[in-house]
C-alpha positions as CSV (number, residue, x, y, z in Angstrom):
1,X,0.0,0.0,0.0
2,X,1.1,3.4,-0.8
3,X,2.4,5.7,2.2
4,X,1.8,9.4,2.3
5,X,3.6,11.4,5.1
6,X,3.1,15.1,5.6
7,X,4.6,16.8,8.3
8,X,3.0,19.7,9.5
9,X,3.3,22.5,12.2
10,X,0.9,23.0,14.9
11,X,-1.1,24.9,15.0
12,X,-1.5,24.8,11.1
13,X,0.0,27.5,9.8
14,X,-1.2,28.8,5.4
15,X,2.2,26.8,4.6
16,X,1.0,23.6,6.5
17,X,-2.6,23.7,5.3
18,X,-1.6,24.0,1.4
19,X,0.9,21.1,2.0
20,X,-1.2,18.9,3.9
21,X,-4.0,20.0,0.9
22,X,-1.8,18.5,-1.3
23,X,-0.6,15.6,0.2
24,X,-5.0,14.5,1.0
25,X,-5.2,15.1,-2.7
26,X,-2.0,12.6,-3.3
27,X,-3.6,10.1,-1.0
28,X,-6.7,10.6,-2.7
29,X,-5.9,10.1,-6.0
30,X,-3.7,7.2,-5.4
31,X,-5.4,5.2,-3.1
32,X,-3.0,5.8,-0.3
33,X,-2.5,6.1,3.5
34,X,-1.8,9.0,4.4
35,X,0.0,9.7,7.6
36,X,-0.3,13.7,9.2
37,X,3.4,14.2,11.3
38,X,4.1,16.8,13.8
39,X,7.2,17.2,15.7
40,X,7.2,18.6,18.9
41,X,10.8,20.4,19.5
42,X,12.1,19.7,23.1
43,X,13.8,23.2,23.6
44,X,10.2,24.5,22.9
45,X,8.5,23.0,25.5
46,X,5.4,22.5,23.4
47,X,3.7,19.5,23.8
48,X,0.9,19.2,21.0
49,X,-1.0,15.7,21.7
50,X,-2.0,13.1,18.9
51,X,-5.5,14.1,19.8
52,X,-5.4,17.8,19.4
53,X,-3.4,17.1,16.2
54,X,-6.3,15.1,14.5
55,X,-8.9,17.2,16.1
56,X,-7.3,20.4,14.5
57,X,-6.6,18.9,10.9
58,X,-10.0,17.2,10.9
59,X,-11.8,20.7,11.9
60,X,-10.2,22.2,8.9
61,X,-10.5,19.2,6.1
62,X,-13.1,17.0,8.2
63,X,-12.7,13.2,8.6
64,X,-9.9,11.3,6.3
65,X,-10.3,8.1,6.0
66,X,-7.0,5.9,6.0
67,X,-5.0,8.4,7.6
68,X,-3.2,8.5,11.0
69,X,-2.0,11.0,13.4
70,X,1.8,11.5,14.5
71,X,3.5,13.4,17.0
72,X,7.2,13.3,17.4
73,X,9.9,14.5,20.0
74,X,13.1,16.2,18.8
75,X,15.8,18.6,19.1
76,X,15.9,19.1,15.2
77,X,12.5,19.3,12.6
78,X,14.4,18.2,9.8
79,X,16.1,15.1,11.7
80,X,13.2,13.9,13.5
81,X,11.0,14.1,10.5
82,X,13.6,11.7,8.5
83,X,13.8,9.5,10.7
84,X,9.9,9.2,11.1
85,X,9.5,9.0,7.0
86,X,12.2,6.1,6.7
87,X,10.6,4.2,9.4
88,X,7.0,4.9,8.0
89,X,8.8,3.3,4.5
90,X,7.1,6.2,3.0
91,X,6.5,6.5,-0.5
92,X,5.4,10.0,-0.8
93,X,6.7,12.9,1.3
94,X,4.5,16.1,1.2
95,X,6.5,19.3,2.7
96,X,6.4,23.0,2.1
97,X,9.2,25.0,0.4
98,X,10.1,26.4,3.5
99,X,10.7,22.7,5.3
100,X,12.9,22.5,2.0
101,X,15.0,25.8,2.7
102,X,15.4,24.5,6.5
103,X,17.0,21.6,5.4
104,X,19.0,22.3,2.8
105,X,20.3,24.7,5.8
106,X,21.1,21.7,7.7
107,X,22.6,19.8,4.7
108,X,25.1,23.0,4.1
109,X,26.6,22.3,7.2
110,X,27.8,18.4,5.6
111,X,28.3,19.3,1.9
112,X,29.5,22.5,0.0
113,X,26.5,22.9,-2.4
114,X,23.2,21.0,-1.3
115,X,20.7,19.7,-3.7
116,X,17.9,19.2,-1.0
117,X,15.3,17.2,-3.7
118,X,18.8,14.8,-4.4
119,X,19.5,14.1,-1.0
120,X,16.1,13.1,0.3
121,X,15.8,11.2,-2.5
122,X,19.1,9.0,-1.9
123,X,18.7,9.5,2.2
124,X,14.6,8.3,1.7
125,X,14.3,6.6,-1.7
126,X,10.6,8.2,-1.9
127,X,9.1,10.6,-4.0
128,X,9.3,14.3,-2.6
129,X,6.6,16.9,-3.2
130,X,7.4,20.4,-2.4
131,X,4.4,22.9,-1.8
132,X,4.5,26.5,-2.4
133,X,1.1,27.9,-1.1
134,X,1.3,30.3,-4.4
135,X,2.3,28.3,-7.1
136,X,1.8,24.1,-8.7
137,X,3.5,21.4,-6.9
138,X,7.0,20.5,-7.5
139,X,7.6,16.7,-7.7
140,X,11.2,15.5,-7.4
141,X,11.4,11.2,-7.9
142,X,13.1,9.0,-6.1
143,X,13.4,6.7,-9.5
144,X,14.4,10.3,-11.4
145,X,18.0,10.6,-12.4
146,X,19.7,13.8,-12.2
């Protein structure tokens, strides 16, 4: 069966409603599970719950079938929501430009030039679907050679 993840902050932000719009469209349109991720950072002190997670996502695009709620603890977004896709065995990862600008921040720090899209790619071996709230999804395969 097809995996979905999108992470997601909470509370939804416009950048985490137009990707997780996106990735309940993928799901939809393949016949996939989709899985809603949040991380909750440890220096915050935030704790969102899996329950306010779904209740908040299903007040603002109602019930979704074959989908499941997540909530993470990390120091790092970009770390913890790797880890959480690889284990998933994700086939499909939904995340907003700026997630992408985040981590190819965190990439620069290992390699001179980062190509965010070719690293997730290798690192995940998924498909990876960039949302910009004001323009058409990019899509970036893990099967794609560059």
């Amino acid at each position: 069966m097809t995996q979905v993840v999108v992470p997601v902050r909470y509370p939804l932000s416009a950048n985490s409603r137009a990707t997780l719009a996106e990735g309940i469209r993928i799901a939809d349109s393949t016949d996939a599970d989709l899985t809603v991720l949040h991380v909750n950072l440890y220096q915050n002190g935030q704790n969102v719950s899996r329950a306010e997670l779904k209740a908040t996502v299903e007040e603002e695009f109602g019930h979704l079938p074959r989908s499941r709620y997540i909530v993470r603890s990390g120091m790092l977004v970009e770390e913890t929501i790797l880890d959480e896709v690889a284990a998933q065995g994700a086939d499909v990862v939904v995340i907003g430009d700026k997630q992408v600008s985040r981590w190819r921040q965190m990439i620069r720090r290992l390699v001179d030039d980062p190509n965010i899209e070719q690293f997730l790619r290798e690192e995940l071996d998924c498909d990876i679907v960039t949302v910009n709230p004001d323009s058409q999804p990019s899509r970036y395969s893990a099967s794609s050679e560059n």
